[in-house]
N, C-alpha and C positions, 0 to 999 in steps of 0.2 A: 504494500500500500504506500502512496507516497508520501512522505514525512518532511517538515520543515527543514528548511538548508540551516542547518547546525552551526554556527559560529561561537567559537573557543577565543576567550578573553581573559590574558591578566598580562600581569606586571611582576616581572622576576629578578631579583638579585643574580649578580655576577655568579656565584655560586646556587642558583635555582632555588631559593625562598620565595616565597609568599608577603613574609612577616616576620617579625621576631621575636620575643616573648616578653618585651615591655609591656607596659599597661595600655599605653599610647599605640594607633595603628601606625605600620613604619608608611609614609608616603614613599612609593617607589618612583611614582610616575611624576613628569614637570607639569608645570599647568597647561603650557600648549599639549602634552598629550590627554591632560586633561580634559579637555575641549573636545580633542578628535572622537575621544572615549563619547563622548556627551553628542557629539555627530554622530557617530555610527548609533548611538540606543534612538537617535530620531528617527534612524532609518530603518528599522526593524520594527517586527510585528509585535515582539514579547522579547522581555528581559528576565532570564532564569536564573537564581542562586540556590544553593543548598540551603537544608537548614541550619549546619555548622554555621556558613557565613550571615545569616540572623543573629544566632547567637552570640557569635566573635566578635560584627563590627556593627551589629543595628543599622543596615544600611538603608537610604529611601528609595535608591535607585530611578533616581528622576532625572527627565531631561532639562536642563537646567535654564536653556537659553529659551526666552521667551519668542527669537526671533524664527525659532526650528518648529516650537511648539505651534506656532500662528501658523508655518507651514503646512504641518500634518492636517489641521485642521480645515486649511486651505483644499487640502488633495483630497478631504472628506473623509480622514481617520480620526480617531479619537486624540485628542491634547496627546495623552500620553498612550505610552507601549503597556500593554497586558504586562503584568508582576506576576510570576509564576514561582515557586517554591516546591521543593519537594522534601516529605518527610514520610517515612516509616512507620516513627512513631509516633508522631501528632501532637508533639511535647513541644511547642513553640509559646513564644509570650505576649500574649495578646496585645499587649500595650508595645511591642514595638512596633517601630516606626514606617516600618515595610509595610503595613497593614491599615497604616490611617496617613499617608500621601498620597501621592498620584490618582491613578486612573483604578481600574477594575486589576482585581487579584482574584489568583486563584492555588489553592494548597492542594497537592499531587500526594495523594497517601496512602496508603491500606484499606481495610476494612476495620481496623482496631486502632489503627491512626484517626480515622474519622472521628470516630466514635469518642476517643478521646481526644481532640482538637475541637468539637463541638461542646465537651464537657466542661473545656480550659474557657469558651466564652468566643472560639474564631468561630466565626461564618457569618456574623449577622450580613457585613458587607462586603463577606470573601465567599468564593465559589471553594468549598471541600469539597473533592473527585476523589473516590475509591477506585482504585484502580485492581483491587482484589484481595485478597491475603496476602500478596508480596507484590514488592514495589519493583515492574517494569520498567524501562526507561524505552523501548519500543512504543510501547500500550500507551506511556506517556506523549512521546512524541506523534503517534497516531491521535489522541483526545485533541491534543495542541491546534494538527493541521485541518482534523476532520469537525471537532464541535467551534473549536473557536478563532478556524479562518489564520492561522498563524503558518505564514511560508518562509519568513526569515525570523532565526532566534537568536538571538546572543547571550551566551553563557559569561556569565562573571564570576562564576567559582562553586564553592571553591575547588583546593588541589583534589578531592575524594569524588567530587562528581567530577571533573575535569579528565580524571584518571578513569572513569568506569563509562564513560562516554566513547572517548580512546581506544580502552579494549574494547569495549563490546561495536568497532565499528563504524558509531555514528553520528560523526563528528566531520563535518564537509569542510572545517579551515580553522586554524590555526591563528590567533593575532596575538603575539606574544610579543612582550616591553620589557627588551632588556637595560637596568640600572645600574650607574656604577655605584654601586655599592657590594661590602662584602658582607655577611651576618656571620655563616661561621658555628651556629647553636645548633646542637643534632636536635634537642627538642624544639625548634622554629620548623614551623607547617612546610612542607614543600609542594612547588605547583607537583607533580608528578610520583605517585604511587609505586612499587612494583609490582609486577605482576606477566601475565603475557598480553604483549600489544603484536597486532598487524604488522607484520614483516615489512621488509622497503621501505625506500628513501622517500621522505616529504619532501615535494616538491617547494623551494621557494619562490614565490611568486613576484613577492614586494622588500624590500630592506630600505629603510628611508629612517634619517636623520631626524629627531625632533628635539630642539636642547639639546640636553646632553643623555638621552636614552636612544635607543635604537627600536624602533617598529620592524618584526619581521612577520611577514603572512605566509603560512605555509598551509598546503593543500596533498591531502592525503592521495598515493598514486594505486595500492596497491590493489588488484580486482577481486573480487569475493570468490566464492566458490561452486561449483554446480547452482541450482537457484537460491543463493545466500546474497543480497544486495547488500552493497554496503556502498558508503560516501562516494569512493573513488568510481565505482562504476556511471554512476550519475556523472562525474565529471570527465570521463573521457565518453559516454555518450554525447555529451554539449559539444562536446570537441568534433564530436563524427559528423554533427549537424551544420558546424559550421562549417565543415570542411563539404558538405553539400553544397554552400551557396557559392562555391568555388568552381562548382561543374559549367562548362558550356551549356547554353540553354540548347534544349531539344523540343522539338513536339513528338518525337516517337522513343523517348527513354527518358527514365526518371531520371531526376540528379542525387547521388545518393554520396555519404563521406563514410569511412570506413578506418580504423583503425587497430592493429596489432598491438597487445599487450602482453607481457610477460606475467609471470606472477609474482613478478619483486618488484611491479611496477613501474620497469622499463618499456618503454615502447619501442618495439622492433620497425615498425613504419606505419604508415598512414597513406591513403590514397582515395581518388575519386573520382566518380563518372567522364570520362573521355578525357582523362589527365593524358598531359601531352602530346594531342592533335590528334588520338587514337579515336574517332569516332563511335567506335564499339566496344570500349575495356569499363568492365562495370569498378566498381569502388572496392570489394572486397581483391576482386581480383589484382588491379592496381597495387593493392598494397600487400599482397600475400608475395606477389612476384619481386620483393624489395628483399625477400627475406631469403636468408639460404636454406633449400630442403633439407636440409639435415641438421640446421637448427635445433639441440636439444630442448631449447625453452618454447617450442609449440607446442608441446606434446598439454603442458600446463597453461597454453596462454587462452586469453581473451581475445576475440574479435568482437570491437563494437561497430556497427552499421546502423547507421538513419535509417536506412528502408531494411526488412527483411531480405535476408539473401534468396535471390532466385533458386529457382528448383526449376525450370526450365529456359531455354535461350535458344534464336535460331541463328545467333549471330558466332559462336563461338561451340566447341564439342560440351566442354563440359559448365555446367551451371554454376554458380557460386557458393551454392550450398554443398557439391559435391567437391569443389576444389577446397575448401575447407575444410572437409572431414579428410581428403587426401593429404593436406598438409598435417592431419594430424590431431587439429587445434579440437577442443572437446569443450567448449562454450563459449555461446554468441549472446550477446547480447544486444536489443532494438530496439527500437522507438515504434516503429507503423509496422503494422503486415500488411505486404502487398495486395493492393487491390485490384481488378480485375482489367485495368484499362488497356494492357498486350496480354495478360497470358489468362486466361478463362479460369478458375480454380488453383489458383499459386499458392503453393505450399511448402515455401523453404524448410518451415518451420518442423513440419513432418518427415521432410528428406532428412534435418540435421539430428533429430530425434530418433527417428529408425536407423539413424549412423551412431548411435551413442551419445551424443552430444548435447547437452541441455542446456536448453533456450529460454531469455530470460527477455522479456516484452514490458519495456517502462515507458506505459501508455503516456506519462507526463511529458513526454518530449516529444508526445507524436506532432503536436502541431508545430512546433519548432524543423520535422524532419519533412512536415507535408511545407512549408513556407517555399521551398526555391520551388515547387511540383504546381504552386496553384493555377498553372495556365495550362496544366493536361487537368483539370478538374471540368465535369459538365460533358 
């Protein structure tokens, strides 16, 4: 199901703290990143924290500038972002401050969190959501995008949901502030837990000077598994899609982008409909032919494609669903199944299936995959 785009926020010591164990919060961040912080919650649907970080810093988590707020308002959203929390136990303090600022809140909990978070005196003005006898964070992020319209989140903490986020997957980017400062205290909270996280390298995307801290945005690469979605799949499907609007227009073939992935979230290559003057070279095709056959990492990779791979072609012997399973590769993932406008009953999805291969369809970018195609539509 599709889940809000995940964003990962904090501020970390040279040595990867959080904070320190004074009384006082350590400020990591300058005031210009201050602001940016206070830009990006304008631009999101809902700002999420743990209930550690209620407890730790009583935070209000508001947008602060009046001139962003007049905006949201402007574009016809509410002053502020949804407050969302999440708790187990349902032991929060009704008189903090999280709970009587901003806009609409909402507490993420059990069934015995509820129970007891309605006891303590929350809900009169806050939404309590059971999410069962144990606290999801799927379950959660499906309530988020499906009851309460939430497509972009940003996470402010802390290090315990930041780290269980991580592992389990779903977590689409990374905004991490690093400070020169050192702390040093094995008891000061660190962003980052251990445990087992997602193999491969985070892509960096952004590294920008603010003061004297460092902004880096990193974005997870590595593809899920058989149909296990995770962050990164989302993000090199966008990628396949753009690399559609890169096709020669046609009226007798779709424009489709196509992408090779490894499973350590290297990409082996990328290609797409009539890439270099080739009239007839579909998009999987294009970019499977970049790769060497005997490539050991296809055996494990991902091919992502905008359109479904063909399952028949009169233009070429073999179809793109077959030249896939010969390469090896053992999951596709797509945006659109083909529609019927050349081939009468197209069924890549069944060729790659009855090859072993398991097909993974994230309807969310279909119209992104149909946008360069809307002039073979009708």
């Amino acid at each position: 199901m599709p889940l809000p785009h995940v964003l990962l926020s904090a501020a970390v010591s040279l040595d990867g703290y959080l904070d320190d164990t004074g009384p006082e919060r350590l400020l990591l961040s300058s005031p210009a990143d201050f602001d940016r912080v206070d830009e990006v919650r304008a631009s999101v649907d809902a700002i999420l924290v743990g209930a550690g970080t209620i407890r730790a810093d009583n935070p209000r988590l508001l947008v602060n500038s009046a001139e962003r707020r007049a905006a949201r308002v402007a574009d016809g959203r509410a002053e502020y972002p949804l407050k969302a929390t999440v708790s187990s136990s349902g032991e929060l303090d009704p008189a903090a401050r999280f709970w009587h600022t901003g806009g609409e809140k909402v507490l993420l909990t059990t069934d015995d969190g509820a129970r007891r978070a309605r006891a303590l005196g929350i809900g009169a003005d806050v939404d309590v959501v059971s999410l069962g006898p144990d606290l999801d964070w799927r379950a959660a992020l499906e309530y988020l995008h499906d009851r309460r319209g939430v497509r972009r989140l940003m996470v402010e903490g802390g290090g315990t949901v930041h780290t269980q986020l991580l592992q389990q997957e779903l977590a689409d980017e990374l905004q991490l502030v690093l400070a020169p400062l050192l702390v040093g205290d094995p008891a000061a909270p660190r962003l980052f837990g251990p445990g087992g996280y997602q193999g491969g390298r985070l892509r960096l995307v952004e590294s920008r000077r603010i003061e004297d801290v460092v902004l880096m945005r990193y974005l997870p690469t590595a593809p899920g598994t058989g149909d296990r979605v995770v962050a990164a799949d989302r993000h090199w499907l966008a990628l396949a899609c753009e690399l559609a609007e890169l096709c020669p227009p046609s009226d007798t073939a779709f424009s489709v982008g196509a992408v090779v992935v490894a499973a350590d979230g290297s990409e082996l290559a990328r290609g797409y409909s009539r890439e270099g003057g080739d009239p007839v070279v579909h998009a999987e095709e294009a970019a499977l032919a970049k790769v060497a056959p005997d490539d050991a990492r296809l055996a494990r990779a991902t091919v992502y494609s905008s359109l479904e791979p063909c399952a028949r072609r009169a233009s070429r012997p073999a179809p793109c669903a077959r030249l896939i399973l010969d390469a090896g590769v053992r999951r596709v993932v797509t945006a659109w199944r083909e529609p019927d406008t050349f081939v009468a009953g197209a069924d890549g999805s069944g060729v790659l299936t009855a090859g072993g291969a398991a097909v993974v369809v994230l309807a969310e970018y279909a119209e992104r995959a149909k946008a360069p195609n809307r002039h073979l539509e009708g």
